[in-house]
VEXMI-462544 format. One record per atom (N, C-alpha, C): x, y, z negated; residue in one letter. Coordinates in steps of 0.02 Angstrom, whole numbers, plus 50000, padded with zeros to 5 digits. Layout:
// VEXMI-462544
XYZA/...
//
This chain:
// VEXMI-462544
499104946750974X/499184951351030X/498794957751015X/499164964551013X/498954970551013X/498104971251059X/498174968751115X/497644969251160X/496964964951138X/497144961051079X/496464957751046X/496454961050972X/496964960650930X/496804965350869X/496594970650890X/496724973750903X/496654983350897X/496044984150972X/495904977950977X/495224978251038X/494594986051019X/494254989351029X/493804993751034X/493064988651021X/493174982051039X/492524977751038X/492484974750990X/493064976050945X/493284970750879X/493034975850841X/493404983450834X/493524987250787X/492724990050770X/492274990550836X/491624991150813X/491064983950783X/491414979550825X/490934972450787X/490524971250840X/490684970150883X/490244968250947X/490864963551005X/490104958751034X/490354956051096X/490474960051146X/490974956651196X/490954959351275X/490464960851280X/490244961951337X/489424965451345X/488864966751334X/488964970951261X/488374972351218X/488344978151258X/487514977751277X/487174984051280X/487494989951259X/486884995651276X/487255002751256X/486655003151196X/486215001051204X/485795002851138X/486084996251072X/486374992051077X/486854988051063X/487534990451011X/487774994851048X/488394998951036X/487995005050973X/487585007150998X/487445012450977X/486895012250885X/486865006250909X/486515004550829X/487225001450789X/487374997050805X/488214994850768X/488554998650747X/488705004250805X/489325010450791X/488975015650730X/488265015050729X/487875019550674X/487955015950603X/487725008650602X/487995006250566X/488465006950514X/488965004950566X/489865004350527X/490035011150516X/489765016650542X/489885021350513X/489815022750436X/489275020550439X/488935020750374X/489205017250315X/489215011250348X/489675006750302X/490225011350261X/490625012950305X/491315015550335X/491215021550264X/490695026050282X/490705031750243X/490295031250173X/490095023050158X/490115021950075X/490495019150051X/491075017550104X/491805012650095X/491515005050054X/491095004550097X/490954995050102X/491144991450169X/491164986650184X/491554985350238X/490684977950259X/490504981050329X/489754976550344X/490034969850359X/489364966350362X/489564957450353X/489134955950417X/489224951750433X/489024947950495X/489064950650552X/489604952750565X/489724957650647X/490214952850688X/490474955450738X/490954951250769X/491684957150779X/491954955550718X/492624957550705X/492964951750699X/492794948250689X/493174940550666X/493684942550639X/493864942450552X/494244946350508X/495004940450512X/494704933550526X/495104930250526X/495674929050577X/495734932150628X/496104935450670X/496734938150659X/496594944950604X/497164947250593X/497234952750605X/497424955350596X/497724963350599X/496984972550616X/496424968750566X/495954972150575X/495894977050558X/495984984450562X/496054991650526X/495564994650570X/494834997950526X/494465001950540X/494355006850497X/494535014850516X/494145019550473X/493855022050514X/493655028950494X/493025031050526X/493365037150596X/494175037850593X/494045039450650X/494525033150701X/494355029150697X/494935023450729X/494125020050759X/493765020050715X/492815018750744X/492905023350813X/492705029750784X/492665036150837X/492735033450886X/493645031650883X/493995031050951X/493735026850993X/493725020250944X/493475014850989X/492755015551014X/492305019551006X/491675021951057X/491835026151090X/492255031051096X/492535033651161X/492885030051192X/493125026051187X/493545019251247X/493235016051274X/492355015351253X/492055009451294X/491545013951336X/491615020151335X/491265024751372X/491125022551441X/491715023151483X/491835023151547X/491755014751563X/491635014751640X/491425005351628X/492305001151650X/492745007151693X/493455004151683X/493695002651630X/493565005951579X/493705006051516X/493364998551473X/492874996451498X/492334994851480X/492664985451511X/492764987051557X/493084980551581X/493714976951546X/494094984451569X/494814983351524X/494944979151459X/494464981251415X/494404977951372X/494034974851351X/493514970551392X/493254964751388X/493604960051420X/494134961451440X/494484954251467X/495004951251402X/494714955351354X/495374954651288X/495024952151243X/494154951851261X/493564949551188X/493314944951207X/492794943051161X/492434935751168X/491684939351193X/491454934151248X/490634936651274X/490284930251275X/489484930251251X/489144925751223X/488804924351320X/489074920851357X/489024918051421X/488434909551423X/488544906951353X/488134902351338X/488034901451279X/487394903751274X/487324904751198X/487234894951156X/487034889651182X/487314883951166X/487704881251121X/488534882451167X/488974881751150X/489264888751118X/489234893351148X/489654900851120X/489384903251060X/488874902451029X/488424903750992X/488944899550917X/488794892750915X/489144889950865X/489874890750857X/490204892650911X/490804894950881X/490934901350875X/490764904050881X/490584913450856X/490594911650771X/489994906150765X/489964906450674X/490564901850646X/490784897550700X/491494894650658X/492174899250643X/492394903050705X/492444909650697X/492204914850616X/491814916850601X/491724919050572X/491714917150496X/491684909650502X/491834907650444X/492514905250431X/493044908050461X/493764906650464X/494034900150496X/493554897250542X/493694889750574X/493764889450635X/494524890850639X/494444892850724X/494714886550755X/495034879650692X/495114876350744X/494384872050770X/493744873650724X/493134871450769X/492714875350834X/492944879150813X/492764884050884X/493214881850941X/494034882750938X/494204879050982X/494054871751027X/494054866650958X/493874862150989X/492974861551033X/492604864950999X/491974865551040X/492184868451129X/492544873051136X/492544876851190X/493144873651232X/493544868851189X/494264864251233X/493844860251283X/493204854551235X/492984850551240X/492514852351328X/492504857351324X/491974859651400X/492604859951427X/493304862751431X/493534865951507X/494194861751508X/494254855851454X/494994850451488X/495014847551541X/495304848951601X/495534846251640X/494654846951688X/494424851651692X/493844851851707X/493954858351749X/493334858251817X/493534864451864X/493004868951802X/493094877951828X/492634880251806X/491814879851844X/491404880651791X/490754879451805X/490364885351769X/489624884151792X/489364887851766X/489164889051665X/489194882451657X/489054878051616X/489734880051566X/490324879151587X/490954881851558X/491174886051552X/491174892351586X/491294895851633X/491594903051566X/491054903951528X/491024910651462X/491834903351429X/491704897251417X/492154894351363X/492834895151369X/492784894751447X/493544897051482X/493854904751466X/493444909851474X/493574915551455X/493734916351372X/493344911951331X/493254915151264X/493674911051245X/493974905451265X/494574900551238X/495274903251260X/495394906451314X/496064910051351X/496114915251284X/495534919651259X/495594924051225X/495784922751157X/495464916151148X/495774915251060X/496534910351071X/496764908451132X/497354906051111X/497844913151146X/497554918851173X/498054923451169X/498144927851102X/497514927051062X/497554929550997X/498214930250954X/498184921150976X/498974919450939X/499654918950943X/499674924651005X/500404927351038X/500814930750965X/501324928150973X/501874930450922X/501884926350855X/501344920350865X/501234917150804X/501604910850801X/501984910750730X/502324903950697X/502754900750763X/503074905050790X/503384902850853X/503024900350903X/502414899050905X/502304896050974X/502164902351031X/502344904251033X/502244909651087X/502174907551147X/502754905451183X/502974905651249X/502194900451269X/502144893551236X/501624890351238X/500884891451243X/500834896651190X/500234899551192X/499934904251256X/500344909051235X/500514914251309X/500144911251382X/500644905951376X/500404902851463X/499784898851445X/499474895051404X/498824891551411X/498454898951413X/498434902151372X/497784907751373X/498034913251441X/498514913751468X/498464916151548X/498314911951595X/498654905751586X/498124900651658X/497534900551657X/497144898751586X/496224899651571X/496194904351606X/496314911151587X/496164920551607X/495934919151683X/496564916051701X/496644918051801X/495994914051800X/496214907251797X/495884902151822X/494814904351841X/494814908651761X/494014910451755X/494074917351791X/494414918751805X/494374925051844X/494704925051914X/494654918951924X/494914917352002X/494124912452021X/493684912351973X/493224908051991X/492734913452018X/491984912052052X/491404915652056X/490954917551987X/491214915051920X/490624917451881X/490964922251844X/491434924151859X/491664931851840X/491404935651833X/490854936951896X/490374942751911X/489794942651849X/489724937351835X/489164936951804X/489484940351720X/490374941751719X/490624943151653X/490624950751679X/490844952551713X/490854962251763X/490204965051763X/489554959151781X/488954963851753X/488634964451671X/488774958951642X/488914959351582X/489084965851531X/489544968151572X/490324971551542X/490264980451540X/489774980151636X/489654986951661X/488924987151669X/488994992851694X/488234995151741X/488174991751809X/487804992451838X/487744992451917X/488114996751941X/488335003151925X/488735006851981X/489475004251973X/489524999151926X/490314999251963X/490544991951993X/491084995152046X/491174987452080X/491654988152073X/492044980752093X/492664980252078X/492934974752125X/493434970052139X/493684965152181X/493914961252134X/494084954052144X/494474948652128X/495134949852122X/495624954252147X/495914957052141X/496274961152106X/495854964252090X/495904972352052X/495734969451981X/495214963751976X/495234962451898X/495654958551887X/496064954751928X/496634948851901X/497464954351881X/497274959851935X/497914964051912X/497964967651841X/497184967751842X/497204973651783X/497204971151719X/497014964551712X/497244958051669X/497894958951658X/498124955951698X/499144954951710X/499454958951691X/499434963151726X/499824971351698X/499674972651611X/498844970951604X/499164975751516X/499554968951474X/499324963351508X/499714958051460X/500554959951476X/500894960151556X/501504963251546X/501804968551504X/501214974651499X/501354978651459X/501514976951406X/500934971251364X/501234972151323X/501854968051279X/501944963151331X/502504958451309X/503294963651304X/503174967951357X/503724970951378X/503964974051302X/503184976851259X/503414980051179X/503524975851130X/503354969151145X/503404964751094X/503954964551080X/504314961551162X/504974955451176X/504864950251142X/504364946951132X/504284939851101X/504444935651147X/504334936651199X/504724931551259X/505144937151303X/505494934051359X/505754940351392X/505424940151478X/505474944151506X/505144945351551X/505194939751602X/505914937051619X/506064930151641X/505384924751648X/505374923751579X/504894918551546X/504204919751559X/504054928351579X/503394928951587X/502994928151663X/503644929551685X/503474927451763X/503454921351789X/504064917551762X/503924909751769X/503264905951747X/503074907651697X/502304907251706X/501564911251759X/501664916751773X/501344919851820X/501484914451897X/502084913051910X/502254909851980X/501884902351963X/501704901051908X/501614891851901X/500834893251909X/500534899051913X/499904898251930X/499934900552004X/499224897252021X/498924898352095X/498464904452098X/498274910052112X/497804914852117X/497684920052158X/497134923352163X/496974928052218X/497724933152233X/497724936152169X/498124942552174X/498874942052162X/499084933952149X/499824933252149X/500324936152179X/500054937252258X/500734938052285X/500704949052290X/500194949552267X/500094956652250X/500424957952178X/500434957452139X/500484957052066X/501414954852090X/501734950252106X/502394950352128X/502764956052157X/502564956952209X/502454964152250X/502634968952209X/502024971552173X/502104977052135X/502654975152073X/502704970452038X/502994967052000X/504114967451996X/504204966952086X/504944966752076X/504984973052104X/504834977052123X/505104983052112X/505424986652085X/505034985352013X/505304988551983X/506084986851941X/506114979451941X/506764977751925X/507394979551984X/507064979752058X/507484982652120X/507814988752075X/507224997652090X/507405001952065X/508005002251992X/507724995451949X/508334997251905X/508784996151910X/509004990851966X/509704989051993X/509834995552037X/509444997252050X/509875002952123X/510215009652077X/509795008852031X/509875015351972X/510465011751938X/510605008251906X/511205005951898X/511865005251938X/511715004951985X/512325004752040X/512585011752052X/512255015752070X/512245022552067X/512765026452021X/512345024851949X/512665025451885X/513455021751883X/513395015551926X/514115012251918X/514715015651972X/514495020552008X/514885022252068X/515145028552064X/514715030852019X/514615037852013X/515165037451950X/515255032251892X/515755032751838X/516575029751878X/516465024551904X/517065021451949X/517495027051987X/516955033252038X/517565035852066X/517875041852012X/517675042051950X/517785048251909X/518455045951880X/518325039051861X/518775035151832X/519125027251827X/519505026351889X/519845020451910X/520005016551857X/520305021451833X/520735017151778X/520015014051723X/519615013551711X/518885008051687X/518655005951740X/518695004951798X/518375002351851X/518464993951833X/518614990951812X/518614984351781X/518044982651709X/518114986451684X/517274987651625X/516834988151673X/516934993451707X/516244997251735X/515844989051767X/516314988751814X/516014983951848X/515864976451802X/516064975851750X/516114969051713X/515374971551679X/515354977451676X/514724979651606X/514004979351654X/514344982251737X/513674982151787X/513344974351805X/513804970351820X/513564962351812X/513254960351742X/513504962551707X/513094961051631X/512464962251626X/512264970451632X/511534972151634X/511254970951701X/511284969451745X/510974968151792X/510864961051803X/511144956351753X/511094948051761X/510334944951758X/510144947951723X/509474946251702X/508734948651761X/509064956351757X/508534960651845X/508514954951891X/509144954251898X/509374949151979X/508864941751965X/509004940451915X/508394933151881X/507764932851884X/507564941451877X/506824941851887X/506714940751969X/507074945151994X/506964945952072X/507004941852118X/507494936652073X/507394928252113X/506704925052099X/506584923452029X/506214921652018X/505364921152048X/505594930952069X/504694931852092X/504764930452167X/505254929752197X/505394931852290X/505904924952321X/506384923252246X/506794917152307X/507224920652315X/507804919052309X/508434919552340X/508354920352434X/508014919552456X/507914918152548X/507364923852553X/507224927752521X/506714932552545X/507364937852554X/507224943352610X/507574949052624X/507814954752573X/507304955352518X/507334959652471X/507864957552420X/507674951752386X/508414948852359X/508874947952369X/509054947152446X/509654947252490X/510154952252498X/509544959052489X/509754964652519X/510214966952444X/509684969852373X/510074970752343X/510214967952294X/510374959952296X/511114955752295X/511644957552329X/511824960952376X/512154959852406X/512604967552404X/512064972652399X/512294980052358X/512674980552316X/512434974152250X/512844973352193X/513364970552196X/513504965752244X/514064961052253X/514644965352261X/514364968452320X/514894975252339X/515164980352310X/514804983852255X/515024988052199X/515374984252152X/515094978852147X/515454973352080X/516214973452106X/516284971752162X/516864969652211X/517414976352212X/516954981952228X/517424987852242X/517854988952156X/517224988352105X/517614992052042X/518264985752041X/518294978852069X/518944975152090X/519554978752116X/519114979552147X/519854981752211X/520034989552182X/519634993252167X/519795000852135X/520244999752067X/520104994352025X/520504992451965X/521084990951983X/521234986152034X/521754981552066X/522144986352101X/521994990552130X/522624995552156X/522885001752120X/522365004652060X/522455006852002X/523265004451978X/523164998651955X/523574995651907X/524344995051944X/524104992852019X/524754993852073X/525024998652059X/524745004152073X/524975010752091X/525345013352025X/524825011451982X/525545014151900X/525875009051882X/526085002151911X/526614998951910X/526344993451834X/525774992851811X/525564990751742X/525644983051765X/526084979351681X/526344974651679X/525844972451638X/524884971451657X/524604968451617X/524284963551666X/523804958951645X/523584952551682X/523174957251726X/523214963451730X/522564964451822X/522504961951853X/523054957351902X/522764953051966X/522234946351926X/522354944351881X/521934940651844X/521394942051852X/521204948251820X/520454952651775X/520104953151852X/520484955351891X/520334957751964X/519984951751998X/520224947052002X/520184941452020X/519374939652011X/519484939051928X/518724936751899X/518164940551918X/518374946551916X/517824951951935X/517564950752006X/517984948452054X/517844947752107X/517414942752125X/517554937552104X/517494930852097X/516644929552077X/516554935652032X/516084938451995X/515504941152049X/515824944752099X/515234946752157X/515454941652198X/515614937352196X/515684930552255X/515324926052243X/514694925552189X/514294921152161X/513694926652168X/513584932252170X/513004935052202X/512884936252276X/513254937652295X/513244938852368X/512874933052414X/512474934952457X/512074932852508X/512074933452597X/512194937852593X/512314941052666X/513214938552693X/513104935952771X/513934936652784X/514344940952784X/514164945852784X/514614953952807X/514834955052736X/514444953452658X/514574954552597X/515174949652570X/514874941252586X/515664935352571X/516064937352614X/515984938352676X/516454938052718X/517214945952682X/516834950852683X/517094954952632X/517404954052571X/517194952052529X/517244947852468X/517894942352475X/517834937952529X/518224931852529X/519164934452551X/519064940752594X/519474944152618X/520014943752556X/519594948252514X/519824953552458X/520144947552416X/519854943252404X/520154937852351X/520734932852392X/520854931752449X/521404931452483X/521814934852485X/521744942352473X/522284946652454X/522714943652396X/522144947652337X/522384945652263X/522764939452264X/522224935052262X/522784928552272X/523474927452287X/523264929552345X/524254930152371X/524844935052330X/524484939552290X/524814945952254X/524744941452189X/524484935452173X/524484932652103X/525074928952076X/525374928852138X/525954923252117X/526564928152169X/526474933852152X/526954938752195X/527644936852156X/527844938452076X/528344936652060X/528654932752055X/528544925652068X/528654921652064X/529044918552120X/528434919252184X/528624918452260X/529334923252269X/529374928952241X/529904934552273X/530534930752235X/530364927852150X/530994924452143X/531204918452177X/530824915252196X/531034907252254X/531424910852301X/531144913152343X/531274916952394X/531914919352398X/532404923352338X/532654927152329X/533244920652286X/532964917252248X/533524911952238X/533604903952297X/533244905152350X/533304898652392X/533674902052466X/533764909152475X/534254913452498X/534854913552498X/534924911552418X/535564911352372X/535994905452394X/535644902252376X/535824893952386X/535984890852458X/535544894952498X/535534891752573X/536304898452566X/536454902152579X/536944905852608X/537614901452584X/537684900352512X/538194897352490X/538164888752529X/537664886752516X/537584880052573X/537994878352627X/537744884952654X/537894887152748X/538744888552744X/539064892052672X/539884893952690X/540134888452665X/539864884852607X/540194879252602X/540294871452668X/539714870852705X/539834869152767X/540104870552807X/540234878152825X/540814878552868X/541454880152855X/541544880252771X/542204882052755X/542434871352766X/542154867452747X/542144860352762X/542514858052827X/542144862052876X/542274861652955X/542724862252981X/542904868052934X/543404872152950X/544254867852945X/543844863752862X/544604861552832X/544594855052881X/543994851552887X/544224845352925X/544304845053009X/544284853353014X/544554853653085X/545424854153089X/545644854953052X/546384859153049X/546794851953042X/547284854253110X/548014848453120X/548334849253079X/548474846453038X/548854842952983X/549494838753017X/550104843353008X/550744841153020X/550974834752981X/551634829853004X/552184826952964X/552024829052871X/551674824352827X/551734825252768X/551334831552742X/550854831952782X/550484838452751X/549784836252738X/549384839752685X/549024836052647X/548464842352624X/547734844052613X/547504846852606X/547314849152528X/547394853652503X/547404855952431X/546664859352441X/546334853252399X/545524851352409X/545534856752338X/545864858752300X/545734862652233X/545724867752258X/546044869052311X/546114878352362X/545394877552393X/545224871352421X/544734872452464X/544004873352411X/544034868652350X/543424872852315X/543234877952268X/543894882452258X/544054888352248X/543834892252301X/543994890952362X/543814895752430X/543084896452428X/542914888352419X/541884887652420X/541394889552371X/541844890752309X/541754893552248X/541464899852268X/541974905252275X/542074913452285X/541904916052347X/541394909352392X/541204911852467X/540684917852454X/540414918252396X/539814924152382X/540244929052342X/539874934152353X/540094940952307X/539514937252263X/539874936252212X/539314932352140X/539004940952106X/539604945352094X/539424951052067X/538744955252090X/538804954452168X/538364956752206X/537804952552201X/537764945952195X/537514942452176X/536934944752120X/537234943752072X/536784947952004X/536594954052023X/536894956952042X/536464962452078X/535774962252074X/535764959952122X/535094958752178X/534534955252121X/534924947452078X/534374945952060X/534174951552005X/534474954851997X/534234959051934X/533574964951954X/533804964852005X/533384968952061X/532724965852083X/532914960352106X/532354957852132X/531854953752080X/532344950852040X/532014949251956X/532044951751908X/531794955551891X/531974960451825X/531414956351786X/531914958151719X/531564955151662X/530824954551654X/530584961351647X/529924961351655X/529784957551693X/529734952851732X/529384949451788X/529334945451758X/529704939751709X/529934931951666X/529344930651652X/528894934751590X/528414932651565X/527764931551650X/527704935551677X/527074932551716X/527234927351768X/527904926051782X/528294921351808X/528204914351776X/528474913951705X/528184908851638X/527544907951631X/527254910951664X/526434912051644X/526024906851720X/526544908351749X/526184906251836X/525814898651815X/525174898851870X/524824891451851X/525004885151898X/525444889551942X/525674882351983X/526284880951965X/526124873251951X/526984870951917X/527334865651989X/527224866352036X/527454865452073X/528034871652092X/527744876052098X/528244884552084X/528664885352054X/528544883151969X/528764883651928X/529264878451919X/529214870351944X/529754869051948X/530204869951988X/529884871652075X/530564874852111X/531064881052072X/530614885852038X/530964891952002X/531334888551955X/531444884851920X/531834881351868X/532424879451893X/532364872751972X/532724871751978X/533564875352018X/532874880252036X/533514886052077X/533644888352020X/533564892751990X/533794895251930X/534484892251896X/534474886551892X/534654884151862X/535354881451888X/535354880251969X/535874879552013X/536214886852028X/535674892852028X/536294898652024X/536534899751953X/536314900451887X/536654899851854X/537274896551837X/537304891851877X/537934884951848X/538374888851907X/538204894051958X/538744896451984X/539154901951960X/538854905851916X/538944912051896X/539704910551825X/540134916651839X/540454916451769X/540384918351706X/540404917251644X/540154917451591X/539994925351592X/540354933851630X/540174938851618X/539624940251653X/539404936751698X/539024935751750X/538544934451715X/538424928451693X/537734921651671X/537544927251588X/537984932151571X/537464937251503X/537384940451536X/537124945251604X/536744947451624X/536144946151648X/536154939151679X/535544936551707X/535264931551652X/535414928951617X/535184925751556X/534534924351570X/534424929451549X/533334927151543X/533204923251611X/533424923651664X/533274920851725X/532844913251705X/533254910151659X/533244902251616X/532864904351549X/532264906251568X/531994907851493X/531674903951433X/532034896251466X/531814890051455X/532254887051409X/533164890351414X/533604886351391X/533824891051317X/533684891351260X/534014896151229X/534584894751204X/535034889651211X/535524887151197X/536204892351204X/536534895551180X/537094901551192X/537554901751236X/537484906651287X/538074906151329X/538884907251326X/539304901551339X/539814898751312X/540124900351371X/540914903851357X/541254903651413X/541904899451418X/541854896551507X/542504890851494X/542944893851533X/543344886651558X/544284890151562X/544024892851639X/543564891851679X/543484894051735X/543444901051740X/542994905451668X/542814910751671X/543124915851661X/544154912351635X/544404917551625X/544934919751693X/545284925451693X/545904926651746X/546354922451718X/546604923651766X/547484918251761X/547954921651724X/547954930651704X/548364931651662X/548084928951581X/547354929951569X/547224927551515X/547454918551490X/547484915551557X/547514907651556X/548114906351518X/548564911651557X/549404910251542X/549464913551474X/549264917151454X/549184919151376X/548964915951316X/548534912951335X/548164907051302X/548674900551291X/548704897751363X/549534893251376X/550124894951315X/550344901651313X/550934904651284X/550724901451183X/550084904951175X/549854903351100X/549864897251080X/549574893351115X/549534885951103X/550124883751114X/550854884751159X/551514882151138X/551784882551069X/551714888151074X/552144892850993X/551864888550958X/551124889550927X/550664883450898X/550894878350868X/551194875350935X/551184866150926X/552004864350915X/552384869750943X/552994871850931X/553164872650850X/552834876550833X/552964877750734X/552684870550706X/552184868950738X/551914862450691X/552364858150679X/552604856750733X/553394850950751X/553794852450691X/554154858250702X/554764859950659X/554444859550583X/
//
């Protein structure tokens, strides 16, 4: 961790709260060192750490950083302070002799499963600090991370804190329980935020698994700022949507994308049932929803034969899993009752349009029926049932017929028709289909063809499909024919 390498307490070779006459003999020191380019021995840099770079003005700096006693705090919550010289004492030199897993175990051995004490109290501090050391290391991160922030709070949610703040400062400065647990938190957020060794998700879920003074402060200040970046995103998404309809399906697919993770934090720190998450959840649902409906009548309006009610659908569907508030589903649930019904538009208009068909011819063939078995039938008279299904045949204008379906089904429609997910639909559409075709005559059935986009078998015309002068012509060839064969 940046906040323990590049420490100001490291880079000069001193504990947390060394004196100022302390500082001031060390920093003379290492200067010195520094400017015969020998590097001094027995300080508390602990080389074994990692990432140790001192010249002589990176020294400088770090005695102007411990000037001020905010300053002074700041970064003693990132070093080791000799609180019991006992125990802290021998692992300072295991430490120094590259043995940190004996230092650890000396300083585990006081604070497992143990409250803080007076007695423990520096081990807790100086053990949080060497297992945050090893943030970003050999993968254990996420692990590490949270043992050396629960220690942190835990000793800094205790009373012998004070005894690390006078340590650290002078008498003139005070400070709260509070104000030092934030000011902890925050630079460790800071600096995870540059790492990304974990993601922010992960860093809070640990912050919430502890108990502490300044938690629900540190939250507070904490989702805000993921709020602001959703509101700033939405903005950004409304502001591109009305420029340009025709991406209003990205826009909104790309605004759920980056904002998946914000919305995770904001649960995370507040709950889904707090007002603030409610509220903008429910902002987003609605923009997510509109770039829907702005895509979806887009695509209407220029007549586009691509899956939109689909895409539309999802997108929607999409703010129907954020949404919180009734006024937002209730909105939402509307809109996807639309679509829906517009999803299976071609399909429904062909049933519709071929069960029309069928019932009309139905309805004349029943009363042309009525008709015949109403009629007195004289002395030797007999009904010419071949007239009567010729009559029931030609009760439709068939021509007009094709018409319409060509109209009302045009090709383009087949494929999203073929495509439909209810095969309950799909077999009513088959089977009508399939009953007006068998009515149609062969010049008829190559216009509507595709109707059956199921059968590719070639349409064949029979003796029904021709006129009666062609019949008798046909008749005439086949005499002559069978006539020469004879002779």
């Amino acid at each position: 961790m940046n906040l323990i390498q590049n420490n100001p307490y490291r880079i000069i070779g001193l504990l947390a709260g060394a004196s100022a006459k302390e500082k001031d003999k060390q920093s003379k020191r290492l200067l010195q060192y520094l400017d015969a380019e020998q590097e001094p021995e027995n300080d508390f840099s602990f080389s074994t750490l990692d990432g140790l770079t001192r010249t002589t003005t990176i020294v400088k700096e770090s005695i102007t950083a411990l000037s001020l006693n905010i300053d002074k705090i700041k970064h003693a919550l990132f070093w080791f302070y000799n609180g019991n010289p006992i125990t802290d004492e021998p692992a300072f030199d295991a430490i120094k002799e590259n043995d940190i897993y004996t230092a650890s175990d000396i300083w585990e051995k006081l604070v497992f499963d143990k409250k803080i004490t007076k007695r423990n109290a520096s081990a807790s501090s100086n053990l949080a600090t060497l297992y945050l050391s090893g943030f970003n290391d050999n993968g254990l991160t996420t692990e590490i991370l949270r043992k050396g922030i629960t220690l942190k709070l835990l000793y800094l949610e205790s009373a012998f804190s004070d005894e690390f703040i006078r340590q650290a400062t002078d008498e003139t400065f005070n400070t709260t329980k509070n104000e030092l647990q934030l000011l902890f938190l925050n630079q460790v957020k800071s600096e995870i935020e540059k790492s990304g060794a974990i993601s922010t998700s992960e860093f809070l879920e640990i912050v919430n698994s502890i108990e502490f003074t300044a938690k629900s402060l540190f939250i507070k200040e904490f989702v805000q700022k993921p709020i602001e970046q959703i509101e700033l995103k939405l903005e950004e998404s409304k502001n591109k949507r009305k420029a340009n309809k025709a991406e209003a399906l990205k826009i909104g697919q790309n605004l759920r994308k980056t904002t998946h993770d914000l919305l995770i934090q904001i649960e995370n720190l507040i709950g889904k049932d707090d007002l603030k998450y409610a509220t903008i959840a429910d902002k987003l649902a609605n923009e997510i929803l509109q770039c829907s409906i702005e895509y979806f009548n887009f695509c209407q309006d220029n007549k586009s034969n691509s899956t939109y009610i689909e895409t539309s659908i999802e997108l929607a569907k999409g703010a129907k899993s954020i949404a919180k508030g009734k006024l937002a589903k209730d909105r939402i649930a509307d809109n996807l009752s639309t679509m829906e019904g517009m999803k299976d538009k071609e399909i429904n208009n062909a049933i519709d349009l071929l069960k029309s068909i069928k019932k009309a011819f139905e309805e004349n063939k029943a009363k042309i029926n009525l008709e015949v078995m109403s009629m007195k039938l004289g002395y030797n008279q007999t009904i010419n049932w071949s007239k009567v299904e010729n009559m029931i045949a030609n009760s439709l204008d068939w021509d007009k017929v094709v018409s319409l379906i060509k109209e009302v089904i045009p090709q383009s429609n087949i494929e999203k028709i073929k495509n439909s997910s209810n095969q309950a639909d799909l077999t009513e559409y088959k089977n009508l289909a399939t009953w007006v075709f068998g009515k149609l005559k062969y010049s008829q059935k190559t216009q509507v063809k595709y109707i059956c986009y199921w059968d590719t078998s070639p349409t064949v015309p029979t003796s029904d499909d021709f006129p009666l002068w062609a019949k008798w012509a046909i008749g005439i060839v086949i005499f002559f024919i069978l006539t020469k064969a004879c002779n």
